[in-house]
C-alpha positions as CSV (number, residue, x, y, z in Angstrom):
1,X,41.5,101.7,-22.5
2,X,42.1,98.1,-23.3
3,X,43.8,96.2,-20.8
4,X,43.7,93.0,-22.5
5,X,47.5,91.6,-23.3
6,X,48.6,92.6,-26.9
7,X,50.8,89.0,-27.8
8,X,53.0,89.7,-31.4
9,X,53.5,86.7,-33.2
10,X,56.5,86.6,-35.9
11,X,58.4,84.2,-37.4
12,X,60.6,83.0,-40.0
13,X,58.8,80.3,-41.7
14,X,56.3,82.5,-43.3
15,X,53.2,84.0,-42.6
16,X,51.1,81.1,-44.0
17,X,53.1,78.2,-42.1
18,X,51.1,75.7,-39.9
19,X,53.1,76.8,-36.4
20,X,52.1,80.2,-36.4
21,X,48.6,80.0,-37.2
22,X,48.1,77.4,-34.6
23,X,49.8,79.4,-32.0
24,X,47.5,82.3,-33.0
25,X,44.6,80.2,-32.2
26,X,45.9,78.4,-29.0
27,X,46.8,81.9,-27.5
28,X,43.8,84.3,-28.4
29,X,42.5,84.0,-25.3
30,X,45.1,84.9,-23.4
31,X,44.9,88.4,-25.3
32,X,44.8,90.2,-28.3
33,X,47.3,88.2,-31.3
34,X,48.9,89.8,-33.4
35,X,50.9,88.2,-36.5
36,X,53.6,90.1,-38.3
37,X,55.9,87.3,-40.4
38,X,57.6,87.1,-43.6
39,X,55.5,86.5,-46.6
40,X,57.9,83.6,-47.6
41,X,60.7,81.3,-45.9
42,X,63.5,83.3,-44.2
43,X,64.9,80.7,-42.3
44,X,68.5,80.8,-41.1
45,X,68.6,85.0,-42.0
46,X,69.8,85.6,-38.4
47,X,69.5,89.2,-37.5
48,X,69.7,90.6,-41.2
49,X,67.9,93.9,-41.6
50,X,66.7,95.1,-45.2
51,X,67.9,98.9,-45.7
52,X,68.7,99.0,-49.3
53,X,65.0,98.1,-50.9
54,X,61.5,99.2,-50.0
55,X,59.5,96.4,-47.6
56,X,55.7,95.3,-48.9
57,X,53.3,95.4,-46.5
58,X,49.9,93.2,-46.6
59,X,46.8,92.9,-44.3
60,X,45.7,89.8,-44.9
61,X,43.3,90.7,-42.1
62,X,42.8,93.1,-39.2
63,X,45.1,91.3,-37.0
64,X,47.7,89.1,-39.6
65,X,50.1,90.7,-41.5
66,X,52.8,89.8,-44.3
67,X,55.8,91.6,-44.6
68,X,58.7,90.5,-47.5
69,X,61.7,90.9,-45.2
70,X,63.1,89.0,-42.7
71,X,62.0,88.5,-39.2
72,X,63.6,91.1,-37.9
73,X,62.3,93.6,-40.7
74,X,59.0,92.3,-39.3
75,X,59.2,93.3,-35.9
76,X,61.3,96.7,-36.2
77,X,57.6,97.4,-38.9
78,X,55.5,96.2,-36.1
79,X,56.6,98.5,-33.4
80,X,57.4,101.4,-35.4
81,X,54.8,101.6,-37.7
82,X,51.9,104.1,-36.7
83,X,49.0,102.0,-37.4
84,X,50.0,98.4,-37.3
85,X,49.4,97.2,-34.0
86,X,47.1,99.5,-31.6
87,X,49.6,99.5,-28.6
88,X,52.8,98.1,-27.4
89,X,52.9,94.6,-27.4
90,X,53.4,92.9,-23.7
91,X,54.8,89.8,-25.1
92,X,56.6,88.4,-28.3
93,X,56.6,85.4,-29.5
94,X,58.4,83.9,-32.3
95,X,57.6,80.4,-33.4
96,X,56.6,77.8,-33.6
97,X,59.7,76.6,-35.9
98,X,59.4,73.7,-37.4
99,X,62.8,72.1,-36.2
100,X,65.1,72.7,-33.5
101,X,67.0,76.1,-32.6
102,X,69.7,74.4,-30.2
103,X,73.2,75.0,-29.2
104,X,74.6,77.8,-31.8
105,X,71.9,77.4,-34.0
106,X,70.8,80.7,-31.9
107,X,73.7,82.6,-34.1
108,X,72.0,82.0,-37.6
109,X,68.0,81.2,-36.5
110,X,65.8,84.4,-37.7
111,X,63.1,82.2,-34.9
112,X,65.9,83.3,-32.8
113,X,66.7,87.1,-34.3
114,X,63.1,87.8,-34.2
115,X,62.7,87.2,-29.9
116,X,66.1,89.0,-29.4
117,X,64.9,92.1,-31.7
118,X,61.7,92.4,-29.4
119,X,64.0,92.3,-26.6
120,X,66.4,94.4,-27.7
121,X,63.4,96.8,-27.7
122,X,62.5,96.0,-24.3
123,X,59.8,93.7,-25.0
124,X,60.1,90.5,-22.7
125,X,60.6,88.0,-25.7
126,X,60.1,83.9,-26.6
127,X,61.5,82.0,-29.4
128,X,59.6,79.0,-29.5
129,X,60.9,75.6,-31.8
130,X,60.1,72.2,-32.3
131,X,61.9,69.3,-32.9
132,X,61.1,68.4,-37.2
133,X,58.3,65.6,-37.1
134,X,57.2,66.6,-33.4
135,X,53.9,67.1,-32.3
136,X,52.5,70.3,-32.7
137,X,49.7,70.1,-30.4
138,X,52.0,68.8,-27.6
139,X,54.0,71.8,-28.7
140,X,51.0,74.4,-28.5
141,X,49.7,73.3,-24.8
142,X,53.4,73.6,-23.6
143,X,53.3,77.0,-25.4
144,X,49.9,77.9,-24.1
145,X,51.0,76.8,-20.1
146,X,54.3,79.2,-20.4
147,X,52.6,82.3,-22.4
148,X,50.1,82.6,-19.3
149,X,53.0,81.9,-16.7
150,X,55.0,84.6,-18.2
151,X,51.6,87.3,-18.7
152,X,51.1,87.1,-15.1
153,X,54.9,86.5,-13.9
154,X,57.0,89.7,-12.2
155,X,59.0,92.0,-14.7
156,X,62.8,89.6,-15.0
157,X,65.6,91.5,-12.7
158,X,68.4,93.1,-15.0
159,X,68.0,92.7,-19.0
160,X,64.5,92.1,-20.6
161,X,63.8,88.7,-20.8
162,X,64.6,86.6,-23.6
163,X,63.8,83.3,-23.6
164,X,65.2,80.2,-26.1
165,X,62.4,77.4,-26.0
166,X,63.0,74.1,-27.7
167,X,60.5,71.0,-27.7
168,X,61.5,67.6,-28.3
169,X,60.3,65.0,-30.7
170,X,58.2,63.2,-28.2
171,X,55.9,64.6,-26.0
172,X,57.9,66.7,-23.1
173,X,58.7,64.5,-20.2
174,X,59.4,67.4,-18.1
175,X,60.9,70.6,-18.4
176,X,64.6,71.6,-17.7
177,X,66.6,75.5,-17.6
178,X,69.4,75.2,-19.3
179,X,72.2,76.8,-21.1
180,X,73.1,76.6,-25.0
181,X,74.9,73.0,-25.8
182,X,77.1,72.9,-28.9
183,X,75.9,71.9,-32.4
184,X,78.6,70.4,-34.6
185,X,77.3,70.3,-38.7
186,X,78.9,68.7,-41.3
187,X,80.8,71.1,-43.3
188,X,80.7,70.9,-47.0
189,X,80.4,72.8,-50.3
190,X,78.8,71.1,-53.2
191,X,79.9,72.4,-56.2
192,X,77.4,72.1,-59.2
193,X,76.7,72.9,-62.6
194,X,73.5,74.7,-63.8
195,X,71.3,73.8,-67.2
196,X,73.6,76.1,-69.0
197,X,76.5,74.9,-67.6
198,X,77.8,77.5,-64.7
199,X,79.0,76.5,-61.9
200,X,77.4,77.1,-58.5
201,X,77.5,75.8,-54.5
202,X,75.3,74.7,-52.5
203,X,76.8,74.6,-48.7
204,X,75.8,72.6,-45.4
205,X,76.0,69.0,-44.9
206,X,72.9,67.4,-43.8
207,X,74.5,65.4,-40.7
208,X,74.4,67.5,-37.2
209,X,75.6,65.9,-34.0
210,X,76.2,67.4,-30.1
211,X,78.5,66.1,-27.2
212,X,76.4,64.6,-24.2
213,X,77.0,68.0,-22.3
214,X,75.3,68.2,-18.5
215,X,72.8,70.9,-18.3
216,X,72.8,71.7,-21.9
217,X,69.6,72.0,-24.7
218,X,70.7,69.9,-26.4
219,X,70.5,67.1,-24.2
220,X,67.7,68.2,-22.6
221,X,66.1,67.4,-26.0
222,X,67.7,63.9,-26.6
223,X,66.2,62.9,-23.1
224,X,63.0,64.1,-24.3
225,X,62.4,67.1,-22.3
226,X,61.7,71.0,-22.9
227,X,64.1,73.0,-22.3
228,X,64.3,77.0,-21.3
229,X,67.9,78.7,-22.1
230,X,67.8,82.3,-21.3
231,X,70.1,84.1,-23.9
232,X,72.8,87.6,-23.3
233,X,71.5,90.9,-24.8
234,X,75.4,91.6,-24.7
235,X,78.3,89.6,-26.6
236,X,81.1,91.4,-24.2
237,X,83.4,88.5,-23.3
238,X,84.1,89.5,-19.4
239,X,87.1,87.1,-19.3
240,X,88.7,88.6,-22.4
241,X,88.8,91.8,-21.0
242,X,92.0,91.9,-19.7
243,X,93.4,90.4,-23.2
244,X,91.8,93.3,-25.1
245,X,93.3,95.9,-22.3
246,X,96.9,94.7,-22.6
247,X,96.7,94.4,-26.5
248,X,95.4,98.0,-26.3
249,X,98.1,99.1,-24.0
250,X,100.7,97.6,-26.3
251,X,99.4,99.4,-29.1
252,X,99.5,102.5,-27.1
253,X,103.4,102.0,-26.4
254,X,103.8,101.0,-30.2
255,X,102.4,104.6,-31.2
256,X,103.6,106.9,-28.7
């Protein structure tokens, strides 16, 4: 029986993009890598799941694999498909994204979607991104230093472990737990017209700024530090709980 750590990869900037293959590298020997990623861009696709087409599946060799679905199609094919991966994976990793995943960014990120599907699952889970224009091989020894940690790290108490991992621009001054700041995006819809004259939008401004907030990722990442947000399996709001018990009671009283 193998014992060596079986490490999936996945991502949502493609199979072929630069992060990912140089994670691959960095990491194989700390275990047996596995990559299972999109065959194309699905950034931003969140936790979409593709039920209403076929998936295509290709081995571009024994252990990288293109899927064209989105990063969680890629990971639900990975661990459910017979002859994919030989055994359970003992880690997943999803990056390296080329550009932040900070604040609520975690809400639309596939990166993102990708380590909470593989901890959904019960597989203790990393989404690893980097700040657009930072070094990627300050990047992959900070990856490198916290895959080993967490191989030979105690089982997390409570809820599989899911990790949100951003690197800064510069090289990491230090390293900081936090929790999820709050990314504020310029809101706008373009509206266009195509060569034949239909009209069509194109959403998103390209300005993005965040509040100074203490203890947050996102200014962990202005300072120039790494930062480690561990992210809820569960979106129960506790503190709403007894709002949604008196509405229910009311409705109750309204239909008895």
């Amino acid at each position: 029986m193998n014992a060596s750590p079986l490490i999936l990869l996945v991502n949502d900037d493609g199979v072929h993009a630069p992060g990912i293959l140089a994670l691959q590298a960095a990491l194989a020997h700390l275990g047996e890598v596995f990559i299972v990623a999109p065959d194309r861009d699905q950034s931003s696709r969140s936790h979409s799941i593709t039920l209403h087409r076929p998936l295509r599946h290709c081995a571009l060799d024994s252990h990288r694999h293109s899927v064209d679905g989105t990063p969680v199609d890629c990971v639900y094919v990975a661990l459910n498909h017979a002859n994919l991966l030989p055994r359970r994976p003992t880690l997943l990793v999803s990056g390296i994204n080329e550009g932040s995943n900070l604040g609520n960014d975690v809400f639309y990120s596939g990166t993102v979607a990708a380590a909470r599907e593989g901890a959904l699952r019960g597989i203790p889970s990393v989404a690893l991104s980097l700040s657009r224009g930072g070094k990627l091989d300050a990047a992959l020894r900070f990856a490198e230093a916290l895959v080993r940690r967490l191989l030979s790290a105690p089982p997390s108490q409570g809820q599989t472990a899911l990790l949100n991992v951003n690197l800064p621009l510069v090289e990491p001054k230090g390293v900081r737990a936090t929790r999820l700041g709050r990314r504020i995006y310029e809101e706008e819809v373009a509206v266009r017209r195509d060569p034949r004259g239909g009209e069509y939008f194109w959403i998103g401004g390209s300005g993005v700024r965040h509040d100074a907030e203490e203890g947050s990722d996102t200014l962990a990442n202005d300072e120039g530090f790494a930062s480690i947000t561990p992210l809820w399996l569960t979106s129960t709001c506790e503190e709403q709980l007894p709002f949604a018990a008196a509405l229910a009671e009311s409705l109750e009283g309204a239909n008895a």
